[in-house]
VOKERO-438954 format. One record per residue (C-alpha): residue in one letter; x, y, z. Coordinates in Angstrom, 3 decimals. Example, Ala and Ser with C-alpha at 12.3 -4.5 7.8 and 13.67 -1.06 7.14 Angstrom:
# residues 2
<atom lotor="A" X="12.300" Y="-4.500" Z="7.800"/>
<atom lotor="S" X="13.670" Y="-1.060" Z="7.140"/>
***
This chain:
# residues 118
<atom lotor="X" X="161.403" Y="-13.816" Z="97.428"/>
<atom lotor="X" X="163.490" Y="-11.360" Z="99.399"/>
<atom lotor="X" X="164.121" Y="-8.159" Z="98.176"/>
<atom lotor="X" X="167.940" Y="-8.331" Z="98.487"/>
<atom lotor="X" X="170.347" Y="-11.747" Z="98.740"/>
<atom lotor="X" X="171.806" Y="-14.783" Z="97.339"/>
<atom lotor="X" X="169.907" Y="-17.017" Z="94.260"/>
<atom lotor="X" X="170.239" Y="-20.093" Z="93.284"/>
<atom lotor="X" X="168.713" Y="-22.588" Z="90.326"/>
<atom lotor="X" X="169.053" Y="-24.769" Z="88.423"/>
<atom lotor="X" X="168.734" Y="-24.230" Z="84.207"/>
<atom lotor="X" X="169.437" Y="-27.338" Z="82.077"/>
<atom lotor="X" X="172.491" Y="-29.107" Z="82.782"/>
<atom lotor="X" X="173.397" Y="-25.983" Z="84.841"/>
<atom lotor="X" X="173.579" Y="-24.705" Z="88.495"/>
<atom lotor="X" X="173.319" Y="-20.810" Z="88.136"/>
<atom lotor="X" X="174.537" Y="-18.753" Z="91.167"/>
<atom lotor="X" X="173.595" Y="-14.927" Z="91.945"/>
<atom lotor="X" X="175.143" Y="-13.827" Z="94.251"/>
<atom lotor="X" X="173.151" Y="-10.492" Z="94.889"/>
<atom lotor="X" X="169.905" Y="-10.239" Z="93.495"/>
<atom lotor="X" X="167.606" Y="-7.027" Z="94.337"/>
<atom lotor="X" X="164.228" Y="-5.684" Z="93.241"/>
<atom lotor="X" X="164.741" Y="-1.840" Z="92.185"/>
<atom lotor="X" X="162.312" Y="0.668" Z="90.118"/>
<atom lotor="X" X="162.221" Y="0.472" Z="86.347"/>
<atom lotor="X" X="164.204" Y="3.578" Z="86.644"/>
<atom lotor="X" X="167.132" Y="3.052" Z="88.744"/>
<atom lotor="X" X="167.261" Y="-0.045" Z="86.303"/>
<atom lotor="X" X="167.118" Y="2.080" Z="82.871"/>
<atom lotor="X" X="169.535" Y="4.458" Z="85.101"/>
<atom lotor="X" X="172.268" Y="1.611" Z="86.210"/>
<atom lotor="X" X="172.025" Y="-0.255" Z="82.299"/>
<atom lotor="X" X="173.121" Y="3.202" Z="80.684"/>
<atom lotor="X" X="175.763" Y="3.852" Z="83.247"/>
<atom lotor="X" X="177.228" Y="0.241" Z="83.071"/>
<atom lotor="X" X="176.071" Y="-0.684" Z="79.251"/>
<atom lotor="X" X="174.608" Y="-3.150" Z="80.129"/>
<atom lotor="X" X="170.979" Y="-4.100" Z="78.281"/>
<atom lotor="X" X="168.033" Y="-4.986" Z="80.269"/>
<atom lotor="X" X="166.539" Y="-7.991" Z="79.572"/>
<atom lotor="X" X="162.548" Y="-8.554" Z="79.737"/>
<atom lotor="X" X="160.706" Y="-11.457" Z="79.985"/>
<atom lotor="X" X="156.493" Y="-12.291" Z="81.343"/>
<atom lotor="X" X="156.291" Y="-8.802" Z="83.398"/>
<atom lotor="X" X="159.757" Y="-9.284" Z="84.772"/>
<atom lotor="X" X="162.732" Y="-6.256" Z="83.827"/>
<atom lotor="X" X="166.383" Y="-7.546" Z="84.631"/>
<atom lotor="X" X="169.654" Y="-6.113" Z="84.536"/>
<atom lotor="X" X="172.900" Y="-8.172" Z="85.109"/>
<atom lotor="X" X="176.405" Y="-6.547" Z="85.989"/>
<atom lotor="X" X="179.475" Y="-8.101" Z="86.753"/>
<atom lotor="X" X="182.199" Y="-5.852" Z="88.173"/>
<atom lotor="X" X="184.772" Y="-7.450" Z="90.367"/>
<atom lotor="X" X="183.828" Y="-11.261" Z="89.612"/>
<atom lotor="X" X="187.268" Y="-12.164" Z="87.151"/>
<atom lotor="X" X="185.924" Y="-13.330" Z="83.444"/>
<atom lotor="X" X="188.591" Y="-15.801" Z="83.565"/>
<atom lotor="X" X="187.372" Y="-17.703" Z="86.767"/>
<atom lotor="X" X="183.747" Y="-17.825" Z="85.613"/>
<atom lotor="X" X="184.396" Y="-19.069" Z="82.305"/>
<atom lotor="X" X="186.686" Y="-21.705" Z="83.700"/>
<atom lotor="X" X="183.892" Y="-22.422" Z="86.383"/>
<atom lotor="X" X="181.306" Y="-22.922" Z="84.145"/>
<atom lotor="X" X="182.997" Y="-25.088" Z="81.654"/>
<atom lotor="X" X="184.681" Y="-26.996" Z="84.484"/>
<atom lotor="X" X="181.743" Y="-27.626" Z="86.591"/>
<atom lotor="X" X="178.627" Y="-25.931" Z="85.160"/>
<atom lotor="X" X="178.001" Y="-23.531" Z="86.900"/>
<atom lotor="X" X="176.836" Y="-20.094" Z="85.955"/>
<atom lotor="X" X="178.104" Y="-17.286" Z="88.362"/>
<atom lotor="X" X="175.956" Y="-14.112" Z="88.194"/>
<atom lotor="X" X="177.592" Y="-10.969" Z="90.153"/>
<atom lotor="X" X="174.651" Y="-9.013" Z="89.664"/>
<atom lotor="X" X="171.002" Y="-9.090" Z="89.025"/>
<atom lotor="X" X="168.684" Y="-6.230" Z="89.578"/>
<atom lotor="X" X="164.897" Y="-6.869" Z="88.391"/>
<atom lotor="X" X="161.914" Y="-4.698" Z="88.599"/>
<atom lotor="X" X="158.143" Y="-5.492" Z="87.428"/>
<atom lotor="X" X="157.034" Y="-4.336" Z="84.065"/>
<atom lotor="X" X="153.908" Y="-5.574" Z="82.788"/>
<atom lotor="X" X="154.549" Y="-4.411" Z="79.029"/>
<atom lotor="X" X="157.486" Y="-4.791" Z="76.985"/>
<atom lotor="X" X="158.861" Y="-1.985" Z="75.048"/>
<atom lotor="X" X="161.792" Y="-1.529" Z="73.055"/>
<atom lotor="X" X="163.838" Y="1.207" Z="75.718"/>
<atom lotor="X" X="163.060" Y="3.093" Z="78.558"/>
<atom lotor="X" X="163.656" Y="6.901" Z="78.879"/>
<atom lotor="X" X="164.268" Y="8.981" Z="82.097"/>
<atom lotor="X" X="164.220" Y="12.567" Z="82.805"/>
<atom lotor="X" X="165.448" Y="13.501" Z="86.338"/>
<atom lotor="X" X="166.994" Y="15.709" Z="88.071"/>
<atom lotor="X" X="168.629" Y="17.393" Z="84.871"/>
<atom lotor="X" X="169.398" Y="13.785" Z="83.703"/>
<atom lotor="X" X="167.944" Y="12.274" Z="80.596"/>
<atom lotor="X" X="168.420" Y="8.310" Z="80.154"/>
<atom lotor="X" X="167.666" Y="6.459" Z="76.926"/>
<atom lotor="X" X="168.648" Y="2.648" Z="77.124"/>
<atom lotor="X" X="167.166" Y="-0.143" Z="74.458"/>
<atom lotor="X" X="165.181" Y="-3.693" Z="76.160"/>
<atom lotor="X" X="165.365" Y="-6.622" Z="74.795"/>
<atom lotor="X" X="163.647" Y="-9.361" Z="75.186"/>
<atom lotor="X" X="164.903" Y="-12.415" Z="77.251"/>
<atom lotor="X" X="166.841" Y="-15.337" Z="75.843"/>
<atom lotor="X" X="168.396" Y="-18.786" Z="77.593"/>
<atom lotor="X" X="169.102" Y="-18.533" Z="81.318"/>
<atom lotor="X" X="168.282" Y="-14.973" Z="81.644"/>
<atom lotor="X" X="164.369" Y="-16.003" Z="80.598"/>
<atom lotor="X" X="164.471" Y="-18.968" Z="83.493"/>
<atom lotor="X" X="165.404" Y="-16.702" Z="85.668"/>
<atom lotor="X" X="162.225" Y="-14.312" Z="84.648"/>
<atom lotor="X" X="160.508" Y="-16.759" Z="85.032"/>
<atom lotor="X" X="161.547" Y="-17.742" Z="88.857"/>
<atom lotor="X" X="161.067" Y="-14.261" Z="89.505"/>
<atom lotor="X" X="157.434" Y="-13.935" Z="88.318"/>
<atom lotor="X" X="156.606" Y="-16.737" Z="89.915"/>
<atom lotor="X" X="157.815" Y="-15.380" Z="93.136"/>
<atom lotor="X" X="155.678" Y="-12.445" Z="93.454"/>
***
């Protein structure tokens, strides 16, 4: 797997789509979930982080009940062999405390391609 660039699976009935996907550090990922509130999801080694800033809500729900399929904007992973229940960072006069949880549904498949794909 690439480190940057388009995904695409397939998880039950559904096609998923990411459109970017990119491997980062653990923490530009604990960085990027506290700026955007987003939680980081971890699953079999695999960290991910999901965003979605300029796809409209509207469109993807309509998308995925009219066609199923799952758009993801966003998806930055990073390998972590261990879970743990947040990450911390203290850098450059910045301290960064997010919460992980663990995986669930699509967001576990797609842990799952990713370990595979080391």
């Amino acid at each position: 797997m690439s480190k940057t660039g388009v995904l695409r699976f397939r998880w039950l009935d559904y096609d998923v789509e990411v459109i970017n996907i990119e491997r980062r550090e653990v923490k530009d990922i604990a960085f990027c979930s506290y700026i955007s509130k987003s939680v980081p999801l971890w699953h079999n080694g695999i960290l991910i982080c999901r965003c979605n800033e300029f796809l409209d809500l509207r469109n993807v729900a309509k998308k995925f009940l009219r066609e199923k399929v799952i758009l993801m904007e966003q998806v930055c992973y990073a390998h972590m062999s261990e879970y743990k229940r947040g990450l911390t960072m203290n850098e450059e006069s910045v301290i960064v405390a997010t919460p992980v949880i663990r995986a669930y549904g699509v967001y576990k498949a797609l842990a799952e391609l990713l370990a595979t794909a080391r």
